[in-house]
VEXSEDREN-479120 format. One record per residue (C-alpha): residue number from 1; residue in three letters; x, y, z. Coordinates in Angstrom, 3 decimals. Layout:
BEGIN
pos code u v w
NUM ALA X Y Z
...
! end
This chain:
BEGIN
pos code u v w
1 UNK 0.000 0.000 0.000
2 UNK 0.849 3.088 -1.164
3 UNK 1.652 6.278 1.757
4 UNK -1.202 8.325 1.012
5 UNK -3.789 5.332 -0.506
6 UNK -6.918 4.519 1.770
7 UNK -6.275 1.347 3.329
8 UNK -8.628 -1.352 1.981
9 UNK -10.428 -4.619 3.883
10 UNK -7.664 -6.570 1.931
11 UNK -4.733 -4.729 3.216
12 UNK -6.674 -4.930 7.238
13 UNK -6.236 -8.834 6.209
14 UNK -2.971 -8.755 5.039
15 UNK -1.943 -6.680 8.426
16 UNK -3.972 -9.532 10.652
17 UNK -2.587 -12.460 8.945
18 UNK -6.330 -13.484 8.542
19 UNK -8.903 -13.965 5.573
20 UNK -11.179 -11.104 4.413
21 UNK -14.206 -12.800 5.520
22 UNK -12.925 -12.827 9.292
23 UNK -12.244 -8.896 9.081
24 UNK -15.930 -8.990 7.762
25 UNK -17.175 -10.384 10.374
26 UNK -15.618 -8.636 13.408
27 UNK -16.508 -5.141 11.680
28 UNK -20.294 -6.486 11.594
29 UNK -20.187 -7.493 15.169
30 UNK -21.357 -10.958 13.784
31 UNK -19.990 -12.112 17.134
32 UNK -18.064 -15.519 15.220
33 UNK -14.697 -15.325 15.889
34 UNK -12.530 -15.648 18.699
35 UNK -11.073 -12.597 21.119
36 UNK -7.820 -13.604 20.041
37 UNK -8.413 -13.192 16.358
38 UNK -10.592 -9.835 17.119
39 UNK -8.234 -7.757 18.936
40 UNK -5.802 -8.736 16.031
41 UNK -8.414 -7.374 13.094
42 UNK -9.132 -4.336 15.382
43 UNK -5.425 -4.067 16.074
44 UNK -5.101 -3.770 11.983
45 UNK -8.059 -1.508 11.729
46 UNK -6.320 1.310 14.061
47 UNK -2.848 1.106 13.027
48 UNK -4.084 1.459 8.989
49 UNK -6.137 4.037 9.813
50 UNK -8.870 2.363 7.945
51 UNK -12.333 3.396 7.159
52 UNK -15.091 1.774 5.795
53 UNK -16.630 2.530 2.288
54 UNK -20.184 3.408 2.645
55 UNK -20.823 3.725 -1.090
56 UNK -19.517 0.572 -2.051
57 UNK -21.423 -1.305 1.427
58 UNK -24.650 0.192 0.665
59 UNK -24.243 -0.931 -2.895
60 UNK -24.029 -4.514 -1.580
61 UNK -26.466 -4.053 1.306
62 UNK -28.817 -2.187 -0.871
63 UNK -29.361 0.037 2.546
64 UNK -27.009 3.457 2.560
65 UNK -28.333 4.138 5.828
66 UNK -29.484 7.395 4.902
67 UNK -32.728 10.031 5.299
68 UNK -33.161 12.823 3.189
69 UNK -35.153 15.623 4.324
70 UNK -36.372 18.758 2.567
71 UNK -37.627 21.703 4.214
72 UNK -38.589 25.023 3.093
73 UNK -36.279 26.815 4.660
74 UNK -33.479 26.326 7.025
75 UNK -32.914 29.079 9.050
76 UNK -36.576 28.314 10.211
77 UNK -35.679 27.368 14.135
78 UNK -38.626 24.779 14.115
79 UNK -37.361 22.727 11.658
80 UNK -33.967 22.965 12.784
81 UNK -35.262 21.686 15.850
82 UNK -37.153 18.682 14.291
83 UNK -33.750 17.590 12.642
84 UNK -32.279 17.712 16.337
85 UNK -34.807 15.460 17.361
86 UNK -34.830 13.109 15.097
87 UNK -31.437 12.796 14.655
88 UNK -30.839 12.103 18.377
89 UNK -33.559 8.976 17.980
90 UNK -32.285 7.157 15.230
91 UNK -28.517 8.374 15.041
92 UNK -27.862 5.625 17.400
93 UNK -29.249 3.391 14.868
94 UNK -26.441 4.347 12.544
95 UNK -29.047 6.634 10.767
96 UNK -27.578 10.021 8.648
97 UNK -29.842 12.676 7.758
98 UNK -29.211 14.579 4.887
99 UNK -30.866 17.983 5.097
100 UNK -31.570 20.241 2.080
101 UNK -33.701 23.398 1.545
102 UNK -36.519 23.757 -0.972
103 UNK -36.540 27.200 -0.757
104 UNK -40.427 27.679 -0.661
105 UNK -39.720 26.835 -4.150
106 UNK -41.848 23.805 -5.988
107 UNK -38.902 23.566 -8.590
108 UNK -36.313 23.438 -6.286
109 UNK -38.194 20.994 -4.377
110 UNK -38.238 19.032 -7.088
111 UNK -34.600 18.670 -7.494
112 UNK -33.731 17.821 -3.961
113 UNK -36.308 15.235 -4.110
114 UNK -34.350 13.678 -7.352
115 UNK -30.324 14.300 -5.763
116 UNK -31.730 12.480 -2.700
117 UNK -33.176 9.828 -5.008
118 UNK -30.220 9.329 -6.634
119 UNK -28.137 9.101 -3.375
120 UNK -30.517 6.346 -2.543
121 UNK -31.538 7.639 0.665
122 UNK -33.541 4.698 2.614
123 UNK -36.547 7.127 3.334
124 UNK -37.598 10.562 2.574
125 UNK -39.093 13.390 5.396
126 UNK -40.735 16.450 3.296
127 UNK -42.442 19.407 4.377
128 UNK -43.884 20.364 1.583
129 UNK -43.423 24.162 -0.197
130 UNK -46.555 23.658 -1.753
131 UNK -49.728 21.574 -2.153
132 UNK -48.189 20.652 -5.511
133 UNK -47.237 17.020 -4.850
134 UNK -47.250 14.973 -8.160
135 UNK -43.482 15.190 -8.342
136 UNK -44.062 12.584 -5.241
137 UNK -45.977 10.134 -7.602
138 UNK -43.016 9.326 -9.310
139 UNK -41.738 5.926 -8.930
140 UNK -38.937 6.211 -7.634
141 UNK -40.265 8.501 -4.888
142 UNK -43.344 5.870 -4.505
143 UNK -41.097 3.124 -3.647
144 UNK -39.211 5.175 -0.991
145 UNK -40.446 5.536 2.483
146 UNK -41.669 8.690 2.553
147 UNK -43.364 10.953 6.030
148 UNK -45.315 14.182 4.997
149 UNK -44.467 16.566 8.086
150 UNK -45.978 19.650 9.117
151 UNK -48.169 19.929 6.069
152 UNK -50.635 17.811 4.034
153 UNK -50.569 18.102 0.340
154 UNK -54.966 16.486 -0.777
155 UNK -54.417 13.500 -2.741
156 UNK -51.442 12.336 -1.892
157 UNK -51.532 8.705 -0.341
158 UNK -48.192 8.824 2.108
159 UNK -47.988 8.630 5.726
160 UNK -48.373 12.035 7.300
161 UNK -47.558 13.866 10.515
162 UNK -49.372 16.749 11.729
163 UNK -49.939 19.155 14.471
164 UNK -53.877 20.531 14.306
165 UNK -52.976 23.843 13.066
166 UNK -56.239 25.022 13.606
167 UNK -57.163 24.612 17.059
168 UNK -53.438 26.214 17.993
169 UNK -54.750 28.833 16.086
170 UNK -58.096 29.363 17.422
171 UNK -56.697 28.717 21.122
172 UNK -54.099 31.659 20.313
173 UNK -57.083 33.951 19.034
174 UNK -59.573 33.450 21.652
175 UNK -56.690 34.163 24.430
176 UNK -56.345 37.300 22.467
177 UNK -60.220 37.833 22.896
178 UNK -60.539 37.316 26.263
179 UNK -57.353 39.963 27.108
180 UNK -60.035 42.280 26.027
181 UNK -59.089 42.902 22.220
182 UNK -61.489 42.921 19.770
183 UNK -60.173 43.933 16.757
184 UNK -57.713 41.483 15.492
185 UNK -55.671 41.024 12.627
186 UNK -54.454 37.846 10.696
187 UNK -50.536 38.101 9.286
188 UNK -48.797 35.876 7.203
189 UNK -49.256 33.188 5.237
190 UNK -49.658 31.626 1.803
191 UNK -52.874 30.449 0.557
192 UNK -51.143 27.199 -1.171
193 UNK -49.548 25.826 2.281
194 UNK -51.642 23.490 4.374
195 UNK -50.422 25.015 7.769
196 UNK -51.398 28.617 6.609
197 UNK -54.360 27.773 5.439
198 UNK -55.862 26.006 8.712
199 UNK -54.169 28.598 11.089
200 UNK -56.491 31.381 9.138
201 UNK -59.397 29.207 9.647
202 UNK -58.830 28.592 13.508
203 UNK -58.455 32.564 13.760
204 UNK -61.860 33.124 11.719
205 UNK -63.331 30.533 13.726
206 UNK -62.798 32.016 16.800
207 UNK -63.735 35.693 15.568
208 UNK -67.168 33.888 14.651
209 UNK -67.299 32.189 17.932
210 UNK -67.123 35.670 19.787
211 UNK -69.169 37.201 16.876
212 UNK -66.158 39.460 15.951
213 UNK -66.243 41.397 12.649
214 UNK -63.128 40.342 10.448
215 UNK -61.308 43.628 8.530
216 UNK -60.199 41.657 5.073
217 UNK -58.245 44.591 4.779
218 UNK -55.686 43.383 8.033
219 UNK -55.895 39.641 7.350
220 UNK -52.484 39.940 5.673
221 UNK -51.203 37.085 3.583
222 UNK -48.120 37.209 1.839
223 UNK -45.236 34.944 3.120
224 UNK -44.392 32.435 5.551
225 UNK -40.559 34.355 6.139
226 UNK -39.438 37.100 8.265
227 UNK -38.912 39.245 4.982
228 UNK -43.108 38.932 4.849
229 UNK -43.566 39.683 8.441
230 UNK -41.911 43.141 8.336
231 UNK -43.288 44.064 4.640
232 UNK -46.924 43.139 5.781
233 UNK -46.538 44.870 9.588
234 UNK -44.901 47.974 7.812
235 UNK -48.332 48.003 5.819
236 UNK -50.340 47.641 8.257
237 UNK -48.572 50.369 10.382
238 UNK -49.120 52.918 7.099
239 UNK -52.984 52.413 7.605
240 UNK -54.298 54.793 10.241
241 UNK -56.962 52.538 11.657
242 UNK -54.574 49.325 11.857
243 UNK -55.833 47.045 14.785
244 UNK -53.985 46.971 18.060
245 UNK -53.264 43.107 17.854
246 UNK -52.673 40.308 15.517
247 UNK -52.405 36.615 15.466
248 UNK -49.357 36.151 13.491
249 UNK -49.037 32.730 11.362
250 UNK -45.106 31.114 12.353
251 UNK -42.574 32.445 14.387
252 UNK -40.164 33.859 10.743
253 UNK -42.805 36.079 10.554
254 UNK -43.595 36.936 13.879
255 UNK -39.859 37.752 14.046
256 UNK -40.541 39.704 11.099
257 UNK -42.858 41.914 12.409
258 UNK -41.193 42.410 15.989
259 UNK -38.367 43.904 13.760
260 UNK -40.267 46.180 11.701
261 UNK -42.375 47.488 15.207
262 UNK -38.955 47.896 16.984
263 UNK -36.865 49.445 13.987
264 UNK -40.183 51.292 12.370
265 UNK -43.220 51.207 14.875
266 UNK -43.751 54.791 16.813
267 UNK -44.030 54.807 20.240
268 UNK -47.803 54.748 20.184
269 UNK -47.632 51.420 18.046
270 UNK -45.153 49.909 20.663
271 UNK -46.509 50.253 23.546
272 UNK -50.407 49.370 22.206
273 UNK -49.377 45.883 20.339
274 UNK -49.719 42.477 21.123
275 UNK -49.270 39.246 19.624
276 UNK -50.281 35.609 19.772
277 UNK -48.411 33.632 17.303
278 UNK -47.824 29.993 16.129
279 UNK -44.419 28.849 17.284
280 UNK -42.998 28.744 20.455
281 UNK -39.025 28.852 20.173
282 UNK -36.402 29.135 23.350
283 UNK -36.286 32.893 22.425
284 UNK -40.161 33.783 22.501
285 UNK -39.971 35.689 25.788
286 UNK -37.290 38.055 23.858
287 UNK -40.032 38.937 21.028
288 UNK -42.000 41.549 23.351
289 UNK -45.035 42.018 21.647
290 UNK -45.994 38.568 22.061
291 UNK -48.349 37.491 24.914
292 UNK -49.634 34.102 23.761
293 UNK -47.649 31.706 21.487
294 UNK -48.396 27.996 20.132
295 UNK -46.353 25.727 20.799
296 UNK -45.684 22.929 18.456
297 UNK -44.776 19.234 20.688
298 UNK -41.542 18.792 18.714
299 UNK -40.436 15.825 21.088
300 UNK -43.450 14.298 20.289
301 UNK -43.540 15.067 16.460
302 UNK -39.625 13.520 16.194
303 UNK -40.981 10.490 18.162
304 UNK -44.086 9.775 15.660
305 UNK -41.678 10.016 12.657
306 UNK -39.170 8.140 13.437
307 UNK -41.431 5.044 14.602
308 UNK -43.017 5.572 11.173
309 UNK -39.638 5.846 9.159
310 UNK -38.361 2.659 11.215
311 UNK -41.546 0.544 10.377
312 UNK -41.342 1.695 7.087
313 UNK -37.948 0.588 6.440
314 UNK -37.999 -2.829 7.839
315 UNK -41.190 -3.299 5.591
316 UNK -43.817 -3.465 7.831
317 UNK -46.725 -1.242 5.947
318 UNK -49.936 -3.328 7.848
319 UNK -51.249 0.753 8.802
320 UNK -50.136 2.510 5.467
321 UNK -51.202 5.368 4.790
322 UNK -50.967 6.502 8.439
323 UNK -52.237 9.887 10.024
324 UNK -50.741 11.648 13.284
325 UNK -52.227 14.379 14.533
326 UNK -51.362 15.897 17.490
327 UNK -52.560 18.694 19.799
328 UNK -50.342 22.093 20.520
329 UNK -50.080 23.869 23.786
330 UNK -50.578 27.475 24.622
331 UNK -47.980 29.106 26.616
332 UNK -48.438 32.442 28.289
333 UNK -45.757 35.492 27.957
334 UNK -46.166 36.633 31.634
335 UNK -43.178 38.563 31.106
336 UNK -44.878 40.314 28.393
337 UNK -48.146 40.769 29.996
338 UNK -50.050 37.844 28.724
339 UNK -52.636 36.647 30.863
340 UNK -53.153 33.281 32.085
341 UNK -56.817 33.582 33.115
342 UNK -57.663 34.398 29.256
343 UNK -56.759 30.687 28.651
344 UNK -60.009 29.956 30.535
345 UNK -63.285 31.081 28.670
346 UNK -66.491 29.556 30.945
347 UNK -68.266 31.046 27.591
348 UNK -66.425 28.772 24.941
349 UNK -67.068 25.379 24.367
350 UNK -63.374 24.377 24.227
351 UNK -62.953 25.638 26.913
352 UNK -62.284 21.614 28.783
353 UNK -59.670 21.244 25.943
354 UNK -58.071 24.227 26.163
355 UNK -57.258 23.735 29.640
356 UNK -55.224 20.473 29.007
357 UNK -53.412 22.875 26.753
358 UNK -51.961 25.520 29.242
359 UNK -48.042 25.734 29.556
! end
């Protein structure tokens, strides 16, 4: 062997005085051959420096142990956060994710889907830019394990893993309400993503439920990033009768509009604003208009896809398509003078369910 040339299996046997097959089986832990023989393979291992080649083993195992996941964008905390968690639950496994940004863009989420495809990633985690989803049809995608999170694209038959957007939303709202505001705004959103579209529903259900009027004018879509959040509060701020609160749609663009209020707002604006948004991050106390934010159970999410991506993989599909849903939690900005109490409406009927919610 050459000085700089990657030490192979064959030159680990050569170094051992033992067959190929033997170094095969001590680095599979197939638990066959003597301690003797063992120490002398791991013995070779160290002093060649050698490494495994995970191309060429995957090519034989037909497994790279591999997950790709796309995600609209990366600097997005929450999904940074996801890839934490799952990476923690099946990186002991021997699991890498591969992690790759669509952009918000359908075209660009079409070719991460095919460079992860053609890495042969064992199974696919997508949250969707769009509720375009027939670039998922293809075969190739079809006959890859595949977990919808976040967002649900209608028609397409793939295991899915949800939070219910909509009662976060309409739990944020009413808390709103009952702090005595009744003229509320909607910000954010696009009306082609899943999660935007049922947070504006759980906000116009609970305007309805308190017989609220609803100002079209301040229900403000127009992005899910923080670029959206201070374009649509800087409009909203130009308008003289702009409301004195506003459910705000993800935590980019409540960052967004925190921004804008600080760098633009007046001090009349500042000190009459308040927030309840969807999204609860480690730095929501520091975003100070913000009494009331949703928060997402991430632990919980990583949990549910990873039991679905390991079922998957070993090829056990007895519940496919499945459906997770699970509930969000309200927690309360003290610190910014949200009120616990307006968690508890004896005038709304979900109001028993809401109360499981509090943080």
């Amino acid at each position: 062997m050459q000085k700089n040339e990657q030490a192979t299996i064959k030159d680990v046997a050569k170094e051992a005085g033992v067959s190929i097959a033997t170094v095969s089986r001590v680095l599979n832990n197939l638990g066959v051959v003597n301690a003797v023989t063992e120490a002398k393979v791991l013995e070779a291992v160290k002093t060649l420096h050698y490494q495994r080649n995970a191309v060429a083993r995957s090519l034989k195992m037909r497994k790279t142990k591999s997950i790709g996941i796309i995600v609209p964008e990366i600097s997005n905390t929450f999904f940074t956060e996801f890839v934490e968690h799952l990476e923690r639950l099946l990186g002991p496994s021997g699991y890498a994710l591969l992690l790759c940004s669509s952009e918000n863009s359908v075209e660009e989420e079409k070719r991460k889907l095919s460079l992860l495809l053609e890495r042969n990633v064992d199974a696919l985690v997508v949250v969707p830019a769009s509720n375009v989803g027939t670039h998922f049809t293809l075969p190739a995608a079809q006959s890859t394990p595949m977990v919808m999170l976040d967002r649900e694209i209608a028609g397409l038959v793939c295991d899915v893993v949800l939070v219910d957007n909509r009662k976060g939303a309409y739990d944020g709202t009413c808390a709103l309400i009952r702090e005595g505001h009744t003229r509320i705004g909607f910000l954010g959103g696009e009306p082609t993503v899943h999660t935007s579209i049922e947070r504006l529903r759980g906000y116009l259900d609970a305007m309805v439920q308190y017989n609220l009027p609803v100002e079209e004018e301040f229900v403000m879509q127009g992005g899910m990033n923080q670029r959206a959040g201070h374009a649509l509060m800087k409009k909203a701020l130009a308008q003289e009768n702009c409301p004195s609160a506003f459910f705000i749609v993800n935590d980019m663009v409540h960052i967004g509009a925190t921004s804008c209020l600080a760098a633009e707002g007046g001090e009349r604006d500042c000190s009459r604003m308040v927030f309840s948004a969807f999204d609860h991050q480690y730095y929501a106390p520091l975003l100070r208009f913000c009494h009331y934010a949703v928060a997402q159970p991430l632990a919980k999410i990583g949990q549910s896809v990873a039991d679905i991506l390991i079922r998957r993989m070993e090829g056990d599909n007895n519940d496919y398509p499945t459906k997770v849903m699970l509930t969000p939690s309200i927690h309360v900005m003290k610190e910014n003078g949200g009120i616990a109490s307006a968690l508890l409406g004896a005038d709304d009927p979900a109001t028993d369910s809401l109360a499981s919610g509090i943080c």
